[in-house]
Structure formats: structure tokens, C-alpha cells
C-alpha positions as a Markdown table, in Angstrom:
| # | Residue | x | y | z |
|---|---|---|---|---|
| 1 | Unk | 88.3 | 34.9 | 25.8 |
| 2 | Unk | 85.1 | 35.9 | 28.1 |
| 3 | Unk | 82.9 | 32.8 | 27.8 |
| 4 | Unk | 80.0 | 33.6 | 29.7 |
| 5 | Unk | 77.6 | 31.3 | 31.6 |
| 6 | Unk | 74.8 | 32.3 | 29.9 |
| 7 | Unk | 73.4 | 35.1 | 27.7 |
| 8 | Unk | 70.6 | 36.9 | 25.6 |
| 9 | Unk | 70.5 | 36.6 | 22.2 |
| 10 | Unk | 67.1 | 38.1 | 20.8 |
| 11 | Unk | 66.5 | 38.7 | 16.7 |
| 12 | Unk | 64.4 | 38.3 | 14.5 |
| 13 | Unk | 60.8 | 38.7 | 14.5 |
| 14 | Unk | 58.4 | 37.3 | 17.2 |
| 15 | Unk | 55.9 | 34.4 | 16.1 |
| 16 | Unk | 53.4 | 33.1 | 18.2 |
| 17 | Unk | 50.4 | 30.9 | 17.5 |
| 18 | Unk | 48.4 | 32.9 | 19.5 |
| 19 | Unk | 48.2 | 36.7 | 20.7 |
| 20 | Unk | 50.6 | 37.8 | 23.5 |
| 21 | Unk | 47.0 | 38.1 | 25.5 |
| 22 | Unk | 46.3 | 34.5 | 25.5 |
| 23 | Unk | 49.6 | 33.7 | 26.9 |
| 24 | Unk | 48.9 | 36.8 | 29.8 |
| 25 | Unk | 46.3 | 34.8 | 31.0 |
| 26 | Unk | 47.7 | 31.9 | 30.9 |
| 27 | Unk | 50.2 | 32.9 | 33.3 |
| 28 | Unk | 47.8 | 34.8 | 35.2 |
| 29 | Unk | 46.4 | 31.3 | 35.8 |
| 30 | Unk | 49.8 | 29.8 | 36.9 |
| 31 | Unk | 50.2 | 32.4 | 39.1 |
| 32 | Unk | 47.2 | 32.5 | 40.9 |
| 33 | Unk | 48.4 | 28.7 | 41.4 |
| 34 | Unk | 51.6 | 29.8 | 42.8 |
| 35 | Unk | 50.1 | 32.1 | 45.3 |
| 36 | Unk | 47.7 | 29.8 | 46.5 |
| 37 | Unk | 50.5 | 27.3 | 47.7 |
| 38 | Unk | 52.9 | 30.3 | 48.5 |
| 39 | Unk | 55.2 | 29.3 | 45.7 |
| 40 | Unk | 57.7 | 32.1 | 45.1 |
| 41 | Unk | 59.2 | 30.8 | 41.6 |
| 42 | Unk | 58.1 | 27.7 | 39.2 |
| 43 | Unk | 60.7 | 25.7 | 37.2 |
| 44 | Unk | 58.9 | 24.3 | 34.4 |
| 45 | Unk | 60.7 | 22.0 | 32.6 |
| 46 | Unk | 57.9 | 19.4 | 30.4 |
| 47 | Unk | 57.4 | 20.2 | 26.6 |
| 48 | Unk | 53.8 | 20.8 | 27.2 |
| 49 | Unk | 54.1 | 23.1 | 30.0 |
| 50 | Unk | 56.9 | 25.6 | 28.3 |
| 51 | Unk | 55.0 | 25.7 | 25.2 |
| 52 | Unk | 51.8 | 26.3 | 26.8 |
| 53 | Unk | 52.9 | 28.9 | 28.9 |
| 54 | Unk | 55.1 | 30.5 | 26.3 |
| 55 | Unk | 54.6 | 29.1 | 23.1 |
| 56 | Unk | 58.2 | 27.4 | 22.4 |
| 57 | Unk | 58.5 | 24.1 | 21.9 |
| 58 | Unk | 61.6 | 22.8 | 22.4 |
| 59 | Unk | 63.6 | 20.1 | 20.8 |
| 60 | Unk | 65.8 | 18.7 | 23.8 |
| 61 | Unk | 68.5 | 16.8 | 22.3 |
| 62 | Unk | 69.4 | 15.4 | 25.7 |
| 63 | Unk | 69.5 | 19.1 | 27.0 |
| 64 | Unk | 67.6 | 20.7 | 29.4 |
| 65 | Unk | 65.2 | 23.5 | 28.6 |
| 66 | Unk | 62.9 | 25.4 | 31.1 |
| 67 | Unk | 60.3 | 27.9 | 32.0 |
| 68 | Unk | 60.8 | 30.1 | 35.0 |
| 69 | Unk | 58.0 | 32.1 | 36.3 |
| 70 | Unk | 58.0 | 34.8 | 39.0 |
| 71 | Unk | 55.1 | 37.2 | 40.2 |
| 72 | Unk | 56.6 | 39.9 | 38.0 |
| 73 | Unk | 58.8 | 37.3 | 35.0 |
| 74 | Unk | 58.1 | 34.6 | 32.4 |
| 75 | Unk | 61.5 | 33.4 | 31.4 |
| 76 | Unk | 62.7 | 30.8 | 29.1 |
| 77 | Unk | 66.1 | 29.2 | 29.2 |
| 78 | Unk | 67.5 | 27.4 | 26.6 |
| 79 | Unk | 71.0 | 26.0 | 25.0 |
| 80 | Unk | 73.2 | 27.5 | 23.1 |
| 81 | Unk | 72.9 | 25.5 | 20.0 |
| 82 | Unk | 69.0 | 27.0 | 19.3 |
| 83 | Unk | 70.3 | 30.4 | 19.1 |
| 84 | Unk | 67.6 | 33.2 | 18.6 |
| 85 | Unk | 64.8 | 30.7 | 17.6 |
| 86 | Unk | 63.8 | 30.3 | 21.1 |
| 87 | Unk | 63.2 | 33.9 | 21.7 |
| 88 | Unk | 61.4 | 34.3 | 18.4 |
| 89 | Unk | 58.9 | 31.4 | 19.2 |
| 90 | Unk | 58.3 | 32.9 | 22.8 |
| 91 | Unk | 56.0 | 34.6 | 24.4 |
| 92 | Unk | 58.2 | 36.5 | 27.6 |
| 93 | Unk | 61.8 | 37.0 | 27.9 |
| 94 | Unk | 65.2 | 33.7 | 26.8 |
| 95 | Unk | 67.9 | 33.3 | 28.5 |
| 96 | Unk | 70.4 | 31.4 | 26.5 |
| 97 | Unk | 73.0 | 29.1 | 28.3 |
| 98 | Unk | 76.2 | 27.6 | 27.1 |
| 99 | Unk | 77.9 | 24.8 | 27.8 |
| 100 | Unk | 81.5 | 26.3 | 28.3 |
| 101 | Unk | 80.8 | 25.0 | 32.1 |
| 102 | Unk | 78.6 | 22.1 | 33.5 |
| 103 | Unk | 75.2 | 23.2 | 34.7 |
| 104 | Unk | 75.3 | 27.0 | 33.4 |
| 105 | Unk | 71.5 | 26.0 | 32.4 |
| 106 | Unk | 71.0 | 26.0 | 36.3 |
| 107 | Unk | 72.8 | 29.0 | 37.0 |
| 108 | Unk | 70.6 | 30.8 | 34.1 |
| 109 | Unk | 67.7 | 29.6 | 36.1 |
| 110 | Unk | 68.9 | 30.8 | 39.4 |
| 111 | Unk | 69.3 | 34.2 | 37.8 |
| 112 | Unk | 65.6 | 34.5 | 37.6 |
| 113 | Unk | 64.0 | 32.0 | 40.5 |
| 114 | Unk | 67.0 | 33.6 | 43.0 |
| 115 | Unk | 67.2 | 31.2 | 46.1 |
| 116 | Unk | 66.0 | 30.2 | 49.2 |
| 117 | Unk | 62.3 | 30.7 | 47.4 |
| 118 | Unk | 59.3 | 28.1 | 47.4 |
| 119 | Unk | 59.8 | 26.5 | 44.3 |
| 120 | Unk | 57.3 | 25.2 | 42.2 |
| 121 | Unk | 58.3 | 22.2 | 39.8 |
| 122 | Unk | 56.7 | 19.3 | 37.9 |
| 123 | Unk | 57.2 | 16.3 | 39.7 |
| 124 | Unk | 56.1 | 13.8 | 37.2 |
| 125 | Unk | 58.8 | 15.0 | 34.8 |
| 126 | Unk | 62.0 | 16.4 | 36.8 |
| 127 | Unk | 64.4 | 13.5 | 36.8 |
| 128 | Unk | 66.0 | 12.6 | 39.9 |
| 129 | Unk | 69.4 | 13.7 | 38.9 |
| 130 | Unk | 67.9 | 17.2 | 37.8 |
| 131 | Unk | 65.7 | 17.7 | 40.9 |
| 132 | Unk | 69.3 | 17.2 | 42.9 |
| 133 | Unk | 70.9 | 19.5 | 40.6 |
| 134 | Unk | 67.9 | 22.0 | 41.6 |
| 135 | Unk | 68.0 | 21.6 | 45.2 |
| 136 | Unk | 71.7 | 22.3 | 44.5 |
| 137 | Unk | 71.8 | 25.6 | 42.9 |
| 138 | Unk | 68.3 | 27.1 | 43.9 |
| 139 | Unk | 68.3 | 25.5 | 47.8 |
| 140 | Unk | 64.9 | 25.9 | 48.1 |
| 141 | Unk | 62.4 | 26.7 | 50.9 |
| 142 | Unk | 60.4 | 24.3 | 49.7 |
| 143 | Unk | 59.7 | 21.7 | 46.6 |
| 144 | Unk | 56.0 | 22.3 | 45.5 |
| 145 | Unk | 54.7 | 19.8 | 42.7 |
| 146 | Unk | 52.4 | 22.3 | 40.4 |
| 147 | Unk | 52.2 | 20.0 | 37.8 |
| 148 | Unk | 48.5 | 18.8 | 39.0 |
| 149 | Unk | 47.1 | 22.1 | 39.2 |
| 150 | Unk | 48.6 | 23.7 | 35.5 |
| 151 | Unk | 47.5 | 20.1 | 34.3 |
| 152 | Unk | 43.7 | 21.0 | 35.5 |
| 153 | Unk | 44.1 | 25.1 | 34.0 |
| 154 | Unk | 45.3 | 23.4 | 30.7 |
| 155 | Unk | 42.0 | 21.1 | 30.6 |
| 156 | Unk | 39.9 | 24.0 | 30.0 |
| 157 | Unk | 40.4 | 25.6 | 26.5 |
| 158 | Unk | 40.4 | 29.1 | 26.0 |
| 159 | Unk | 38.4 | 30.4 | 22.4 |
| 160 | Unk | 41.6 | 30.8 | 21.0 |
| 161 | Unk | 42.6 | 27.4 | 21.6 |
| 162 | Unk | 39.2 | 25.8 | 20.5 |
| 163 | Unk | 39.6 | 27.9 | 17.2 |
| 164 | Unk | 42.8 | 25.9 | 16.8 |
| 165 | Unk | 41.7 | 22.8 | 17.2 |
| 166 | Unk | 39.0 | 22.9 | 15.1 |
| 167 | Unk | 41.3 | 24.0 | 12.3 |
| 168 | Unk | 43.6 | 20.8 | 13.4 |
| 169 | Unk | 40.2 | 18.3 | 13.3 |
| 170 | Unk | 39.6 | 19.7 | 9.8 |
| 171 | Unk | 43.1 | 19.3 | 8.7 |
| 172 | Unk | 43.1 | 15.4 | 10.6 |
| 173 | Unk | 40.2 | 14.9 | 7.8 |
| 174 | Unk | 42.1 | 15.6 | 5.0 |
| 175 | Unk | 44.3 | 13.6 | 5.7 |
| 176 | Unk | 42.0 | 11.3 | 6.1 |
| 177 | Unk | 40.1 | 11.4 | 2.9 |
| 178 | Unk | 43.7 | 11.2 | 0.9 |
| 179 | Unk | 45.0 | 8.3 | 2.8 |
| 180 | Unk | 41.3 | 7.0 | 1.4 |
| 181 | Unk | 41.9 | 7.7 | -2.1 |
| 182 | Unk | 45.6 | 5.9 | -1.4 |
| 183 | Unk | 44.4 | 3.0 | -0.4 |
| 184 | Unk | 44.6 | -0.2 | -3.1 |
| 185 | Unk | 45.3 | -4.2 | -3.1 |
| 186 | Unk | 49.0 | -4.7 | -3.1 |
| 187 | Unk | 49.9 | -1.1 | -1.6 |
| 188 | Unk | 51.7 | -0.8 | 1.6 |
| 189 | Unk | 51.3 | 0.1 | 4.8 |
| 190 | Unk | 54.0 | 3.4 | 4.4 |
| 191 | Unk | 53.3 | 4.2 | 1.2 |
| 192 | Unk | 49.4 | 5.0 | 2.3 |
| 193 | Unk | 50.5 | 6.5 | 5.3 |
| 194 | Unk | 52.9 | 9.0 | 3.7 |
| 195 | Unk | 50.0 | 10.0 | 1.2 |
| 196 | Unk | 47.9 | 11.1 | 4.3 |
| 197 | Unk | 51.6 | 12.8 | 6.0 |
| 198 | Unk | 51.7 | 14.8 | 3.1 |
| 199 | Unk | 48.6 | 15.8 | 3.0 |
| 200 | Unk | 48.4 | 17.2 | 6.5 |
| 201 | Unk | 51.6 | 18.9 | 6.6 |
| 202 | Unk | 50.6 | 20.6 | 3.2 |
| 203 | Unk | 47.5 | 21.6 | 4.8 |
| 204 | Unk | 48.4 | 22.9 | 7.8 |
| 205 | Unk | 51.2 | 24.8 | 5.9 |
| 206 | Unk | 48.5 | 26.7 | 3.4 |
| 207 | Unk | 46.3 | 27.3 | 6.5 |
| 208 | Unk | 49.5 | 28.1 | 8.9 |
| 209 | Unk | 51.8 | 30.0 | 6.5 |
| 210 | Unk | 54.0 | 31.8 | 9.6 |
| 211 | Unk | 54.4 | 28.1 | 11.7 |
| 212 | Unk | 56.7 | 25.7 | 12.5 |
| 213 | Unk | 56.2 | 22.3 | 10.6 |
| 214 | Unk | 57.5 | 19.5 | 12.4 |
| 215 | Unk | 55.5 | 16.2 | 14.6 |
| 216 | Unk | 52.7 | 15.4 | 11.9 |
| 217 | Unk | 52.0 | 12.2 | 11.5 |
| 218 | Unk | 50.2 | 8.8 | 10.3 |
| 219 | Unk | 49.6 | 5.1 | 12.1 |
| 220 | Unk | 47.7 | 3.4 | 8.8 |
| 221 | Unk | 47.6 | -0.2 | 9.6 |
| 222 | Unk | 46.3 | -3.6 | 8.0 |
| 223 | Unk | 45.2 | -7.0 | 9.2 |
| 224 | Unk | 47.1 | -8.4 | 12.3 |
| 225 | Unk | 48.7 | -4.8 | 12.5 |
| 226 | Unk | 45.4 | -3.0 | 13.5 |
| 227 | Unk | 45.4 | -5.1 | 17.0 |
| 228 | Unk | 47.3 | -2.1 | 19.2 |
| 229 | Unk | 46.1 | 1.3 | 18.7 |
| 230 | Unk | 49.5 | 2.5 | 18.7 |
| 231 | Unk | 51.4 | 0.3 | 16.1 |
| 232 | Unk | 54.2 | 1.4 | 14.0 |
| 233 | Unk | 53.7 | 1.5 | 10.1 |
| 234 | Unk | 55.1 | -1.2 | 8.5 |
| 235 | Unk | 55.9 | -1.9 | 4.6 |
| 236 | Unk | 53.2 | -4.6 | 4.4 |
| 237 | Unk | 51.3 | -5.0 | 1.2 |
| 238 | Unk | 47.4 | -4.6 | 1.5 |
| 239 | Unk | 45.4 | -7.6 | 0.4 |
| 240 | Unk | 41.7 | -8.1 | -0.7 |
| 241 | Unk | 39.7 | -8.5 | 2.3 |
| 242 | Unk | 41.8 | -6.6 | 5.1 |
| 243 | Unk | 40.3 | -4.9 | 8.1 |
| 244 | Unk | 42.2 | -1.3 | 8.3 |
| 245 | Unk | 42.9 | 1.2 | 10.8 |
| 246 | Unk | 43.1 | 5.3 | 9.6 |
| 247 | Unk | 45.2 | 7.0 | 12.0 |
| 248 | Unk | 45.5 | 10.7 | 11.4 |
| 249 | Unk | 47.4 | 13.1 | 13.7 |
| 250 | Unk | 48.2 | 16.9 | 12.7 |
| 251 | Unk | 50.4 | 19.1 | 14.8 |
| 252 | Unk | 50.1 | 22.9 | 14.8 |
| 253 | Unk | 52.1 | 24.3 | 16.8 |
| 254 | Unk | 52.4 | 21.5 | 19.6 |
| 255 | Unk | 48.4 | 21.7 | 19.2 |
| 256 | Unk | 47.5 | 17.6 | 18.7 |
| 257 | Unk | 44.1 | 16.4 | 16.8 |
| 258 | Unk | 43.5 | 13.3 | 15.6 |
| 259 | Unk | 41.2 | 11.5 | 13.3 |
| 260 | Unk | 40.9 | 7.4 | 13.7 |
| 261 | Unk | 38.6 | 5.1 | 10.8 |
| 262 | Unk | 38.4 | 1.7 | 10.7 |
| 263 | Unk | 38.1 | 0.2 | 7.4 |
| 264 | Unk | 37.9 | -2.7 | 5.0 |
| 265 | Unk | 39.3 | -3.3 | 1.5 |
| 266 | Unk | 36.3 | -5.5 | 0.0 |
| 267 | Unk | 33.3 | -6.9 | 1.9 |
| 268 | Unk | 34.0 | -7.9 | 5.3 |
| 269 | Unk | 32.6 | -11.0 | 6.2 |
| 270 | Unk | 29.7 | -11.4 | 8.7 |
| 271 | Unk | 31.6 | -11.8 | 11.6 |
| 272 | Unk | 33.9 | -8.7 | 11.0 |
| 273 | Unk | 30.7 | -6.9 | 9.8 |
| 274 | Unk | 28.9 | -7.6 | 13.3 |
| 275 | Unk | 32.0 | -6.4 | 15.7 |
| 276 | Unk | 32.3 | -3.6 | 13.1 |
| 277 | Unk | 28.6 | -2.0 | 13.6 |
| 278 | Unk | 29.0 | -2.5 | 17.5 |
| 279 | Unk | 31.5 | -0.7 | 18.2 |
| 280 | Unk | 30.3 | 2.1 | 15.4 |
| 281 | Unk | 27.1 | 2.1 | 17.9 |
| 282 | Unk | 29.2 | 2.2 | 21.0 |
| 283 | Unk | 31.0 | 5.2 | 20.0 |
| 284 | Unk | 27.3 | 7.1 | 18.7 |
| 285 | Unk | 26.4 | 6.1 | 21.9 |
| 286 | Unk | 29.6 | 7.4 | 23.9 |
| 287 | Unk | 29.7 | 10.7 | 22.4 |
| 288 | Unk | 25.9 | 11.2 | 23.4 |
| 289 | Unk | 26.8 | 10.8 | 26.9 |
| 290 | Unk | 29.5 | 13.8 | 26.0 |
| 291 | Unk | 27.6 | 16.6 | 28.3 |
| 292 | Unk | 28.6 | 19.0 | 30.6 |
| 293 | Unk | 28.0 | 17.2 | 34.8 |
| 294 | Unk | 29.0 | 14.0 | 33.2 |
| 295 | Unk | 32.0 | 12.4 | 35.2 |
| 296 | Unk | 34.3 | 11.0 | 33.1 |
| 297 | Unk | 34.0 | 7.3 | 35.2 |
| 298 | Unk | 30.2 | 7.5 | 35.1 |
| 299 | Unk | 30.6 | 7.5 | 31.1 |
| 300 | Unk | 32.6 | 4.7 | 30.9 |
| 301 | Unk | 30.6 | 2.7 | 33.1 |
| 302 | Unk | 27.9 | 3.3 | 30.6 |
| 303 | Unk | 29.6 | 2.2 | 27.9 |
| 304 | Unk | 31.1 | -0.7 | 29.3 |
| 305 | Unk | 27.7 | -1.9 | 30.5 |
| 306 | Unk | 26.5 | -1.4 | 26.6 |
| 307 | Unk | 29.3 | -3.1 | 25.3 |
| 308 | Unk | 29.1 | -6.1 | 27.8 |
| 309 | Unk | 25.2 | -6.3 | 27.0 |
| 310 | Unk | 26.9 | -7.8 | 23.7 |
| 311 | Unk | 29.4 | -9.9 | 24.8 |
| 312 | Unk | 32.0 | -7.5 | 23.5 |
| 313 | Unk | 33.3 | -6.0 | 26.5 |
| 314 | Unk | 36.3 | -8.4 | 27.3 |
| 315 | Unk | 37.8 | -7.1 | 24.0 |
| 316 | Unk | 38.4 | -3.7 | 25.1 |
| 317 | Unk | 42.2 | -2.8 | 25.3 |
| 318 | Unk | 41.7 | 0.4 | 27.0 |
| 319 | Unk | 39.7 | 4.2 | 27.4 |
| 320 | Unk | 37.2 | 5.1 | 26.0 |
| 321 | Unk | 38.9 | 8.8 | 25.1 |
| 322 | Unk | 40.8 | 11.3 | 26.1 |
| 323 | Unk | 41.3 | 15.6 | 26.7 |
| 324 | Unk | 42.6 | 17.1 | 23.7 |
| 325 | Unk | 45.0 | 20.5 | 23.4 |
| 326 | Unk | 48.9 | 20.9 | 24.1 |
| 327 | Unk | 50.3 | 17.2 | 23.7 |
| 328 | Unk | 52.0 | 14.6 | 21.3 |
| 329 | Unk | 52.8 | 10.9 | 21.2 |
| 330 | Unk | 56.2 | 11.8 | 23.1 |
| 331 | Unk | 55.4 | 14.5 | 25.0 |
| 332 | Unk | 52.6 | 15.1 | 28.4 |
| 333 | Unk | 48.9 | 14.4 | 27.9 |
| 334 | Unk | 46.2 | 15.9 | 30.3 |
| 335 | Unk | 46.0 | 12.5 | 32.6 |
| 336 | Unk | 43.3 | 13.9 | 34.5 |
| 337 | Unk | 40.4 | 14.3 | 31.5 |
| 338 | Unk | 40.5 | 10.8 | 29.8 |
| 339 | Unk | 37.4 | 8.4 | 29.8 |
| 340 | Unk | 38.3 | 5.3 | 32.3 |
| 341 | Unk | 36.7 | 4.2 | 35.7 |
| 342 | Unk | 39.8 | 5.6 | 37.9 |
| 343 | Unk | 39.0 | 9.1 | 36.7 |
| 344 | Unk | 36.2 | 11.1 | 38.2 |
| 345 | Unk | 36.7 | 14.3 | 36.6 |
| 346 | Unk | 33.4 | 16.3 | 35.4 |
| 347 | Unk | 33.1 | 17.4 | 32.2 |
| 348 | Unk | 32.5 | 21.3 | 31.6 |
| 349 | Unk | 31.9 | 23.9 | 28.7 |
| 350 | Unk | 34.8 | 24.8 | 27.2 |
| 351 | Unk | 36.7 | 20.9 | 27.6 |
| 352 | Unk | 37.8 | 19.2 | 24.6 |
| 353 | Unk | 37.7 | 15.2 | 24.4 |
| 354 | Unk | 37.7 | 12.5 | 22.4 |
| 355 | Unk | 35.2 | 9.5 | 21.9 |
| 356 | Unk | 37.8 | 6.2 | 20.9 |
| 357 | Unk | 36.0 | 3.0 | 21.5 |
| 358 | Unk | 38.5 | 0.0 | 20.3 |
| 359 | Unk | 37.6 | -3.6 | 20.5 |
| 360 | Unk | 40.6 | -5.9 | 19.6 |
| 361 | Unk | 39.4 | -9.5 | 18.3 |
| 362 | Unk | 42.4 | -12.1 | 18.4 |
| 363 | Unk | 43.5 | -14.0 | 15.9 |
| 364 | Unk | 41.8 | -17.2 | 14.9 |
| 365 | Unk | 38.6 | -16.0 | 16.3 |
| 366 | Unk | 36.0 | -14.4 | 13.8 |
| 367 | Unk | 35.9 | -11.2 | 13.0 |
| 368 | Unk | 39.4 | -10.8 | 13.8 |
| 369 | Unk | 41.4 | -7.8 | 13.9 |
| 370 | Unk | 40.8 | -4.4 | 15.4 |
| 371 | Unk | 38.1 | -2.2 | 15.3 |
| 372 | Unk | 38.5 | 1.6 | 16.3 |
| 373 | Unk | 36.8 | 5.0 | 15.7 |
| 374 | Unk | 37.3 | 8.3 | 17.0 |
| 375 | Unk | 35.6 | 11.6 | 16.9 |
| 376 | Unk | 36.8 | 15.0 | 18.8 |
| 377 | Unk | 34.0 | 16.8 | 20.7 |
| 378 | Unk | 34.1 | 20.4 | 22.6 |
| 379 | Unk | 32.3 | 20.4 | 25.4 |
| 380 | Unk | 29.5 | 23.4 | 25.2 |
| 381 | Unk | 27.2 | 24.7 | 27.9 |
| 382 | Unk | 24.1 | 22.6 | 26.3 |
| 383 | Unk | 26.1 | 19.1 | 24.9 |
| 384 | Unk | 29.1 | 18.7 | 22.9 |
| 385 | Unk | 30.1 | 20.2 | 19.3 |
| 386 | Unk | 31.4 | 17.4 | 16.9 |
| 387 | Unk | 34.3 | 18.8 | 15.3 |
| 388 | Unk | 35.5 | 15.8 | 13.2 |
| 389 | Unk | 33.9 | 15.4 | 9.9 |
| 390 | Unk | 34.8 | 12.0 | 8.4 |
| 391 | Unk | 32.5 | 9.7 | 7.5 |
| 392 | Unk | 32.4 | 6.7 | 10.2 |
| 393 | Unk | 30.9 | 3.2 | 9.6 |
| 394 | Unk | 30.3 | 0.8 | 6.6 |
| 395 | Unk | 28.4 | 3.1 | 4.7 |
| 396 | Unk | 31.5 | 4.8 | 3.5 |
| 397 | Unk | 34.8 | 2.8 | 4.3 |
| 398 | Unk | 34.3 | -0.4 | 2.6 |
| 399 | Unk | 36.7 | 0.0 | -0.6 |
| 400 | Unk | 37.8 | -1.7 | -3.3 |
């Protein structure tokens, strides 16, 4: 029996969240990259660069999938078990390797990157073991780390990819205003969360009938729960009086929005009230300071100074937001556009970020609990666009 190394398998028709175009410049971009540090092939191998190059998105499996780009090919390579599914969700040519011999997915890459080249590769996501394996089968001219300059072309968002997440930020606030209509003394934490899952996914599948449906998700958490940003649900029942955190995320095609409320089932006290309107003013405040020549450290100075003008800035857990676009919970983020003092990146039309202010008040202290709200805002040549919609404040999420 001829058991090859690798293969093509292509059938079925192509499906692609955005028009073969999009994807031309994309790579355009990369390549311009490429020549610039006289790379002669990259090896992409992160989630969030393969599906932003080409549109798949893999699911790994403890497999390797990648991306190889030439001047002349876009090429992805994945494993046997994904069949044609690959090609269909890909913009550019699959290769398909099997696993009738260790490291065929290498040889399927060296059959496009050749060797002795320049390689480009991401360095903050090649494992040791793999970038061996490379330096192996490709023996490289030289290892160029490109994942610093695609991280800076995936910053700025293309009309096609604003138009995207503006649908995802509208389908974050349905979720939003179900898990809102969920929410009730003795439910738990899963059950309201699952109410705003279901919601989204519905959504996104009326909006997006041709997608993939997978990665949408809800963090709704009460009481001593709501101190982390990023805590599990849990099946704890809600009781009168509980500070809440609303924690939508949508994913359209590896496209990530969010929506994030705090709330209160019945009248929080004066203490909770207080911390509460703060930070509601801190984040107004934030997102006015959302404008194109603003550096991303020079707004968080200006927020810390207006939350340390109220004794609130010790409480602060972390950024104040973050770039928005091709990312998950699991997969890459753009670390280069997010809202700290290390980061001096300037904002500029056509940038899409967040505004997340979070003070955490610990137990036994009043107004205990945490507080967090978070709007997403494109970056236009005169200010910023608010694209979320739900309410924020007291006004409208006290219930019960």
C-alpha cells in the first residue's frame, strides 16, 4: 500500500468570512514584512495568525497546523484527521499530512518553504521542540521572529473587519439583555449564563447562516465570584442583594467581542453604590480619552490619576482595555494595543479597543465585590465610535 507523506484533498465548496480580496491584502501586508527583513518563507503556526492570513481556524488536538507563505504561495498544512474542511475554510492552497511517519507535517512544509531560505516564524509561539524539528528539516539561513510585525498589521482593521465586529458587539448585547431577563433570587450562576450562550450562538447563527459555530461564550458571576475578571461559572444560587458581573463573548469566525455589566439583584447599599458610580465615571471618562495621537500609557496615566483622586486606585487588578479583532480566551491577543503604562503605542483611525476599568473591593471591606464595565470603541479619524449598546450604570442594572 502507497501511504504517502502528505497529500491534497480539496472538495466541497469554499467559505470564507470575508472576500478572497481581504485575505490578498492581508498577505500583501505579510509580505511586504518578509521583504523588508529578507525573509524568503514564513512558517506560521499560532491560531490567530493562520486564520487571519487564511481564514481557518484550526482545532489542534495536540497536532501541529501551519501557514506557509512564499512571494508567489499561501499554503496551509494540516492533519489528516480534518480532511477537506481545511481547504474549504481557506483562503490559498492545503496541504494535508498524515501520520503514517513521524514529522510528515514538516516535510509538507518543506515542500513549500524549500530549504536553506530566511525563515520567518513566531517566536512567542513555536515550542522549543518544534523550532528544533524546523531547524531540522528546513536548515534555515536564518530564524526571523515576524510575529511583532504581523501583530502590528493585525492592529489596524480593515472595513471588512470593522463591519464584523460591529455585528459581534451587537450580537455581545443580546446576549446581554437575555442573561438580564435570566437573572432571578435563587438562580445560578450556569443556568443564567447558558441563557445568554444561547442567545449568542442563536444570533450569530441567523446573522451568519454559512459559519462555523463553535468558542461562544459566558463568565456571569455573583458575589465573592465577581473578584477576578476571568472566573469560571459556577452553580451558585443568586441571593437578594448580590453584586453581578455580565460577561458576554461572541465568536464569529475567530472574530472576538465582548460585552461586560456589572450588576445588582436589589438595592445595593451605599458603600457598593459609591465604588459602583466611580468606576461607571472612570470608564465615561476613559473612553473620552479614546482619540486618534493618544498613546495607550498616556491614557492610563490619566485614568489612574482620576481614580487615585478617589482613593480607588489601589483596587485596580489590571488594564484599563485592550485591541480587539482575531483572538480568544485560548488563543493570541494583539499585546501591543492594550491600555497599561508599559505600552506606548498610539492610537490611529481604523484601531479597535476596549475601555474595561475593574476595581476589585475585598471581602470584609464595604462595598465589597467587583466592579467592571466595558464598552468596544473604533478608533475614527475625529474620536472613537461606540459600538456597544448596553445600558451601563445603576440606572438600568439594578434588578429584582
Amino acid at each position: 500500500m502507497d501511504r504517502p507523506d502528505f497529500y491534497r484533498f480539496h472538495q466541497g465548496s469554499r467559505v470564507l468570512p470575508f472576500a478572497p480580496a481581504e485575505y490578498d491584502a492581508r498577505l500583501a501586508g505579510l509580505r511586504s514584512a518578509m521583504a523588508e527583513a529578507g525573509i524568503g518563507a514564513c512558517v506560521l503556526t499560532s491560531m490567530q495568525a493562520i486564520a487571519y492570513y487564511s481564514g481557518f481556524l484550526y482545532c489542534s488536538f495536540g497536532r501541529p497546523y501551519g501557514l506557509v507563505v512564499t512571494a508567489t504561495d499561501s499554503v496551509t498544512v494540516s492533519a489528516g484527521i480534518d480532511a477537506a474542511q481545511p481547504w474549504r475554510r481557506c483562503h490559498g492552497d492545503n496541504i494535508t499530512y498524515t501520520d503514517w511517519a513521524r514529522n510528515n507535517y514538516w516535510r509538507a512544509v518543506r515542500s513549500v518553504a524549500g530549504e536553506g531560505q530566511a525563515i520567518g516564524y513566531e517566536a512567542d509561539h513555536l515550542t522549543l521542540a518544534q523550532k528544533a524539528l524546523m531547524d531540522a528539516f528546513l536548515k534555515p539561513a536564518a530564524c526571523i521572529d515576524i510575529a511583532p510585525a504581523s501583530m502590528r498589521q493585525r492592529m489596524g482593521k480593515s472595513p471588512a473587519e470593522i463591519a464584523l465586529i460591529k455585528q459581534g458587539a451587537e450580537v455581545a448585547d443580546a446576549g446581554g439583555y437575555a442573561i438580564r431577563v435570566a437573572i432571578r433570587e435563587g438562580a445560578r450562576e450556569i443556568d443564567v449564563a447558558m441563557a445568554g450562550r444561547d442567545a449568542m450562538e442563536l444570533e450569530i447563527a441567523r446573522r451568519f447562516p454559512e459559519a462555523e459555530y463553535r468558542d461562544t461564550w459566558v463568565w456571569f458571576q455573583s458575589g465573592i465570584n465577581t473578584d477576578g475578571a476571568h472566573n469560571p461559572v459556577t452553580a451558585r444560587a443568586l441571593q437578594q442583594g448580590d453584586i453581578l458581573s455580565l460577561n458576554t463573548f461572541p465568536m464569529i469566525s475567530g472574530y472576538y467581542t465582548a460585552l461586560e455589566r456589572t450588576l445588582f439583584l436589589g438595592q445595593p447599599d451605599a458603600a457598593s453604590l459609591k465604588v459602583w458610580e466611580a468606576n461607571v465615571a472612570a470608564h465615561e471618562y476613559g473612553m473620552s480619552l479614546l482619540v486618534p495621537g493618544a498613546s495607550c500609557a498616556e491614557v492610563t496615566e490619566k485614568i489612574n490619576a482620576f481614580l487615585a483622586e478617589r482613593d480607588l486606585l489601589q483596587y485596580r487588578t489590571f488594564g484599563y482595555g485592550h485591541s480587539f479583532g482575531v483572538l480568544s480566551h485560548y488563543y493570541g491577543r494583539e499585546a501591543g494595543l492594550e491600555l497599561r503604562e508599559d505600552i506606548d503605542t498610539v492610537l490611529e483611525p481604523g484601531m479597535v479597543i476596549s475601555m474595561e476599568p475593574m476595581l476589585t473591593i475585598p471581602e470584609g471591606q464595604p462595598g465589597a465585590g467587583g466592579y467592571r464595565e466595558h464598552d468596544i470603541l473604533v478608533i475614527t479619524d475625529g474620536g472613537a465610535e461606540n459600538i456597544t449598546g448596553y445600558p451601563c450604570g445603576p440606572g438600568f442594572n439594578i434588578l429584582g
